[in-house]
Residue, then its C-alpha position, 0 to 999 in steps of 0.5 A: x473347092x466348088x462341091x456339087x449340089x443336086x437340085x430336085x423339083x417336087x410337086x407338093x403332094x403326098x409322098x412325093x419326097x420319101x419316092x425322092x429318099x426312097x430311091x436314093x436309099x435304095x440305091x445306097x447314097x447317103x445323104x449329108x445335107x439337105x434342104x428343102x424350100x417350097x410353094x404351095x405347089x412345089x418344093x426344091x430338094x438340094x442334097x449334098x451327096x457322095x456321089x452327085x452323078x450317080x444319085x442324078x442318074x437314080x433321080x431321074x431313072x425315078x422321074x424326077x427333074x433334077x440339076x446340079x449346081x456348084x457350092x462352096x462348104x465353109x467352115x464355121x465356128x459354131x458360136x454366136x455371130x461365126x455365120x455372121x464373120x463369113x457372110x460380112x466377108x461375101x457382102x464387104x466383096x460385094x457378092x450375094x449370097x442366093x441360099x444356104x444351109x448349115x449342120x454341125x460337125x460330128x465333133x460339135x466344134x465347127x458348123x458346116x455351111x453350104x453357101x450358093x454365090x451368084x459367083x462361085x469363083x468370086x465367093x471362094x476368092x473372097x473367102x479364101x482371102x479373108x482366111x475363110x477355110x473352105x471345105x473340099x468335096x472329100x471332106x464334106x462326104x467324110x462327114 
């Protein structure tokens, strides 16, 4: 159920994030999501990615610092007020949510959200709970 994200620091500067993309790119790992948030010193880039230990091994063989952090991948329905359903589950169990990001599913039915709980364990146990359907790591490559 916990998905692996990898995180990669960026400095802020010219270039920097096509070096990061082109290096993935290079070594043949498809990107399935992403999201960048940044300063005006540097960003963070979390990607969603096939195989997580391959693109932290071609990241850092690039010089870049990267971690890797577990998610959960829920789905939504991709209507006014789904995101709203699963988040009011993680805040009626007490849980914060640290950052997420989202995409829509090829078919357009369903929205795909990347959750980062303070607790994963006790995200995915609310989640599942309220009959949340939680995406496996296989599924979310798939995509």
């Amino acid at each position: 159920m916990k998905l692996k994200q990898i995180s990669v620091f960026l400095e802020n500067r010219k270039g920097r994030l096509w070096e990061a993309l082109d290096a993935l790119a290079n070594a043949k790992i498809n990107i399935r999501a992403l999201s960048i948030a940044d300063t005006s010193e540097f960003g963070i880039l979390r990607l969603i990615v096939p195989d997580p230990d391959m693109a932290k091994k071609v990241l850092e063989k690039g010089n870049f610092t990267v971690k890797e952090n577990n998610v959960v991948a829920v789905e939504v329905a991709d209507k006014p007020g789904g995101l709203a359903e699963v988040l009011k589950v993680l805040s009626d169990a007490d849980i914060n949510v640290e950052y997420l990001y989202a995409f829509v599913e090829k078919s357009g039915e369903k929205a795909v959200v990347v959750l980062r709980t303070e607790n994963t364990d006790a995200g995915i146990k609310a989640l599942k709970t309220a009959g949340i359907a939680i995406l496996l790591a296989e599924q979310v490559y798939a995509l």
